[in-house]
C-alpha positions as CSV (number, residue, x, y, z in Angstrom):
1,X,-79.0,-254.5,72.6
2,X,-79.1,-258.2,73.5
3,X,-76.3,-257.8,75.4
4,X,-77.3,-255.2,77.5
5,X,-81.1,-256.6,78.1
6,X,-79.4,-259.6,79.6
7,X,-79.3,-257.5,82.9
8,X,-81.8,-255.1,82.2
9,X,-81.5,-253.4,85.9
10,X,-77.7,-253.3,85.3
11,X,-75.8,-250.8,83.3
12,X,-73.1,-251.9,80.9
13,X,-69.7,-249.9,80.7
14,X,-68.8,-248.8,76.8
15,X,-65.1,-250.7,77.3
16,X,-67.2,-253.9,78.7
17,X,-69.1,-254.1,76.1
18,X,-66.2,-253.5,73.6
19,X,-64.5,-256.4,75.1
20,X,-67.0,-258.9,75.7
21,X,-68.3,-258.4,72.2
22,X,-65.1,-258.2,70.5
23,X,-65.6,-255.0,69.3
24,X,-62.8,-252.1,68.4
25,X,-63.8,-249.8,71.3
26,X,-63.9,-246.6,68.5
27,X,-66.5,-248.6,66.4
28,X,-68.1,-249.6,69.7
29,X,-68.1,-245.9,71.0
30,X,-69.6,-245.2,67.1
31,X,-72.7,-248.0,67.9
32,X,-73.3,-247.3,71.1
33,X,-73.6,-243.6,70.0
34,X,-75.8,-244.3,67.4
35,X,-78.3,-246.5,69.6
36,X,-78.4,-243.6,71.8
37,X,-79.5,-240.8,69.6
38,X,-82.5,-243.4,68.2
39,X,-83.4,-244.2,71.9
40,X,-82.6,-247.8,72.1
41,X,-79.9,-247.6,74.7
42,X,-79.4,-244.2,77.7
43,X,-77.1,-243.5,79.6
44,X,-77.3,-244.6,83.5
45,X,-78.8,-242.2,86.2
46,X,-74.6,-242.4,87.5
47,X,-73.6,-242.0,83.5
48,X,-71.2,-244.6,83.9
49,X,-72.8,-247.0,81.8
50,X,-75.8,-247.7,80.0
51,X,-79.0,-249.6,80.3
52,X,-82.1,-250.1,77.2
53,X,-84.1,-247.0,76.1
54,X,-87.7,-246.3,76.0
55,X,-87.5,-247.1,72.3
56,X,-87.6,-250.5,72.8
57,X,-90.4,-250.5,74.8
58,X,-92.6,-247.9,72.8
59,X,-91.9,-250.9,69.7
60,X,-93.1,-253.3,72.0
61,X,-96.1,-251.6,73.0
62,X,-96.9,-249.9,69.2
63,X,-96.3,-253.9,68.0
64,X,-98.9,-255.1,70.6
65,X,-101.4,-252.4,70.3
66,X,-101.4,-252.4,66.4
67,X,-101.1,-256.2,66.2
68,X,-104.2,-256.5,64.1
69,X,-103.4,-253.5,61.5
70,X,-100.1,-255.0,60.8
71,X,-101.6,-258.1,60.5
72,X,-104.3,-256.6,58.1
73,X,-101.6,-254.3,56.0
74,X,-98.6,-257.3,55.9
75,X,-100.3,-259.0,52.5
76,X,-101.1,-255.9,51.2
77,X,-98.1,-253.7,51.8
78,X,-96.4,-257.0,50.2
79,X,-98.3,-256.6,47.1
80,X,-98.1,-253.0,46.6
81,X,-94.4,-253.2,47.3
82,X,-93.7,-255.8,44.7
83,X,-96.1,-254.2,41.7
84,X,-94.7,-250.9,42.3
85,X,-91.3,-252.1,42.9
86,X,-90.9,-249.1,45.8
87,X,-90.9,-249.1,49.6
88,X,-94.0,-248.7,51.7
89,X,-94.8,-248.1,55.5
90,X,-97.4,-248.3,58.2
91,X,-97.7,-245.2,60.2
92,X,-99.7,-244.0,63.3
93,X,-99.7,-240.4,64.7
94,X,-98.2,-239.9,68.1
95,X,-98.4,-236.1,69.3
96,X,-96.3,-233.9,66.8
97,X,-94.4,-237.2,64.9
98,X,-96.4,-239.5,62.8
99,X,-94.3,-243.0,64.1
100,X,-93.5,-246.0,61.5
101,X,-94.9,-249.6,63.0
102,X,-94.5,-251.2,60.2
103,X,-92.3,-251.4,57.1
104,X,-91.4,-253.0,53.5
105,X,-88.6,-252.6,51.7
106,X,-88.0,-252.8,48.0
107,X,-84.4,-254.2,47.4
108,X,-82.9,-252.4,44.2
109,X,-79.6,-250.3,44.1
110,X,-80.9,-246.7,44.7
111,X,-84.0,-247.1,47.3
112,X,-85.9,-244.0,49.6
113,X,-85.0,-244.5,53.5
114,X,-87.0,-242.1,56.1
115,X,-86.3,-242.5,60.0
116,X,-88.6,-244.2,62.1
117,X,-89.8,-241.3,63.9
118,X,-90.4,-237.9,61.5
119,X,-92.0,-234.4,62.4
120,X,-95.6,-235.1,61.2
121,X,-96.1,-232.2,59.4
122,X,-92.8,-233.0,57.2
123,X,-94.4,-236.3,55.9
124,X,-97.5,-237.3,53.7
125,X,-98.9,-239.7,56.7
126,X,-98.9,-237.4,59.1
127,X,-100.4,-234.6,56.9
128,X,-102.8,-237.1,56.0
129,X,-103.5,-238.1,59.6
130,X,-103.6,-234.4,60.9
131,X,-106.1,-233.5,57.7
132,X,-108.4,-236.8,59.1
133,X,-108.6,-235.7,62.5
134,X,-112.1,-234.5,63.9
135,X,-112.7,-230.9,64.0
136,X,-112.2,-230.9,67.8
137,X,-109.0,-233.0,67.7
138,X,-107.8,-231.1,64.8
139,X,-108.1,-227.4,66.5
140,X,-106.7,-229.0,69.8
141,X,-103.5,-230.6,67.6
142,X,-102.6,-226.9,65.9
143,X,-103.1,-225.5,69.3
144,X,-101.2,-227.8,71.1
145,X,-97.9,-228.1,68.1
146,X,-98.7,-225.2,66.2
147,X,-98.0,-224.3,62.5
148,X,-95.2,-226.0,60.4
149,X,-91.8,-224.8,60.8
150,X,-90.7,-222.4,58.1
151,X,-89.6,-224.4,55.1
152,X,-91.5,-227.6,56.4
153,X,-94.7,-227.2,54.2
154,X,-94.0,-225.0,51.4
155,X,-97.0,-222.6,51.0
156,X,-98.0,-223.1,54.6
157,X,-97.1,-219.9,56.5
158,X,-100.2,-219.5,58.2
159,X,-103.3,-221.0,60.4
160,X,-105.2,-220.1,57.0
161,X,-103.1,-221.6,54.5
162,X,-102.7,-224.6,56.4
163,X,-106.4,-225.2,56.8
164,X,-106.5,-224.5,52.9
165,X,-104.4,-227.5,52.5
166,X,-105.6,-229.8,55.2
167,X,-108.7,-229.4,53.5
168,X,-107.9,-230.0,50.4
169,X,-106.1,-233.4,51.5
170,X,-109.4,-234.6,53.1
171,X,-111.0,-233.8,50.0
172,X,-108.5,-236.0,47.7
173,X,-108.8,-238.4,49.9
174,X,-104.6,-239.2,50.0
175,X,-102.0,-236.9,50.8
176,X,-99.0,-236.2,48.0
177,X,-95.6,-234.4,48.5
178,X,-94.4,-234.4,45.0
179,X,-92.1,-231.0,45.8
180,X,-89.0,-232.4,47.0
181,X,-85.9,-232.7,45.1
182,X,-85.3,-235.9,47.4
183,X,-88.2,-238.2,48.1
184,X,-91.7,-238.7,47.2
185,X,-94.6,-239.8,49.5
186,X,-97.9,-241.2,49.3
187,X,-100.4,-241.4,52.0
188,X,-103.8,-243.0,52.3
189,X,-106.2,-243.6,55.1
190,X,-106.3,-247.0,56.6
191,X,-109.7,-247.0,59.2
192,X,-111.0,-248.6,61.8
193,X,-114.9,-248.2,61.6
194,X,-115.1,-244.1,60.5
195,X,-112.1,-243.5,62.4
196,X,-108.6,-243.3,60.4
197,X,-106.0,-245.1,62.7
198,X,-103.5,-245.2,60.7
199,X,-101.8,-244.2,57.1
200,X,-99.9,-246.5,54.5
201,X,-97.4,-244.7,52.1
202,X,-95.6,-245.8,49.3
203,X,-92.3,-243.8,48.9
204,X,-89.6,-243.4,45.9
205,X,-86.5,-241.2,45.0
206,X,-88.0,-238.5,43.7
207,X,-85.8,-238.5,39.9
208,X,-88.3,-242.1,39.7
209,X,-91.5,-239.8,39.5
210,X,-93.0,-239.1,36.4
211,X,-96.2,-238.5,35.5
212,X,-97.5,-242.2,34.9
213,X,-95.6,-243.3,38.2
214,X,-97.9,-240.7,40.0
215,X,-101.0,-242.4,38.4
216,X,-99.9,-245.2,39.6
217,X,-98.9,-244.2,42.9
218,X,-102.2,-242.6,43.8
219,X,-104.2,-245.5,42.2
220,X,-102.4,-248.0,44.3
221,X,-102.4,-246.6,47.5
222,X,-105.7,-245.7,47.8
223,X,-106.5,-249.6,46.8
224,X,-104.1,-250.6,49.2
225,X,-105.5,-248.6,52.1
226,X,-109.1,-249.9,51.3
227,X,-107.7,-253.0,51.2
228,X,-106.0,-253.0,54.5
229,X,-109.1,-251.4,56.1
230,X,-111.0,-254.5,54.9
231,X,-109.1,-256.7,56.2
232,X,-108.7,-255.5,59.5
233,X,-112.8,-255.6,59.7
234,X,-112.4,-259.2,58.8
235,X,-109.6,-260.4,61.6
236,X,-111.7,-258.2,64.4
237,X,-114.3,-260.1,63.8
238,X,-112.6,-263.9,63.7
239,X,-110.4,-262.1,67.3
240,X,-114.0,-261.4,68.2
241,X,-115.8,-265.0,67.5
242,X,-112.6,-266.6,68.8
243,X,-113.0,-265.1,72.3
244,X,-116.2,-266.2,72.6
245,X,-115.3,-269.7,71.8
């Protein structure tokens, strides 16, 4: 990607690239290929080569527009991370996908890995975020993305059911998915004023959940959330005194 953003405005040929970089051009054509399905490099308008993709830029912009929750959630997400000895994210809701911008990672042999980008209605932030949404913005998000696919949400089939559950995550306060034979996700509410403008989750391989982990999950998400909300109060207001110095 450095490569290529040294002449943004120019595209790069896949056996250029291979050969400047000292690549084998198959594991090359296997990167490049790679890059391109996540967004970070497209094809040229003349698909001869290829230039940076908009996923760069929508990092950029998510890194500078959510500068102060990251900053608020960075301690935090460290602690809950280490105590819990799981990974943990910082998500926001961007139309149907709820969009990771920012991210720690537990180290141990077996670990939970979720993409970057994720239908929101298949993850506990963006249940959580869709559940938190004003009644207005709520009725305009199902009419505008509709219901889960089939399979998505299990025992969501219908506008009703799935206001029976949105409801339900509102009134718990966090959003659980505990049914998956793969991984298992936590979300809380992290807010801005009344607002919720983002989610933290803490996720783990689901043969790790047990009872007591669950506990321990809900108890320390919620905290951490509060926590982060706090915190972000505090920096707006030393961002705020600092402008006017």
């Amino acid at each position: 990607m450095e490569y290529v953003a040294d002449y943004p405005k120019k595209s790069k040929q896949l056996s250029h690239i291979a050969n400047d970089l000292n690549l084998n051009s198959a594991t090359c054509a296997n990167i490049v290929k790679t890059l391109v399905n996540r967004g970070y490099l497209k094809k040229s308008e003349e698909g001869k080569g290829y230039l940076l993709g908009s996923r760069i830029e929508d990092i950029a912009n998510n890194r500078t527009q959510y500068a102060s929750i990251i900053e608020a959630a960075n301690v935090e997400m460290e602690r809950a991370t280490e105590l819990l000895k799981e990974n943990s994210l910082l998500a926001i809701l961007k139309d149907d996908q709820r969009a990771i911008i920012h991210q720690k990672i537990y180290k141990q042999l077996i670990e939970a890995n979720t993409p970057d980008q994720k239908k929101a209605y298949d993850s506990s932030t963006g249940r959580l975020m869709i559940a938190m949404l004003p009644e207005n913005e709520l009725k305009d998000y199902i009419k505008k993305n509709g219901l889960p696919s089939p399979g998505i949400w299990p025992g969501v089939n219908n506008l009703d059911q799935l206001t029976k559950q949105l409801t339900i995550i509102r009134e718990n306060g966090y959003a659980l998915i505990e049914d998956s034979v793969q991984i298992i996700g936590i979300a809380t509410p992290v807010y801005q004023k009344e607002k919720v403008v983002a989610a933290f989750s803490i996720y783990q391989p689901a043969f790790r959940f047990n009872e007591s982990m669950r506990k321990k999950l809900i108890t320390t998400a919620l905290n951490t959330a509060k926590n982060i909300s706090d915190r972000k109060v505090f920096i707006d207001k030393l961002s705020k005194c600092s402008q006017k110095f």
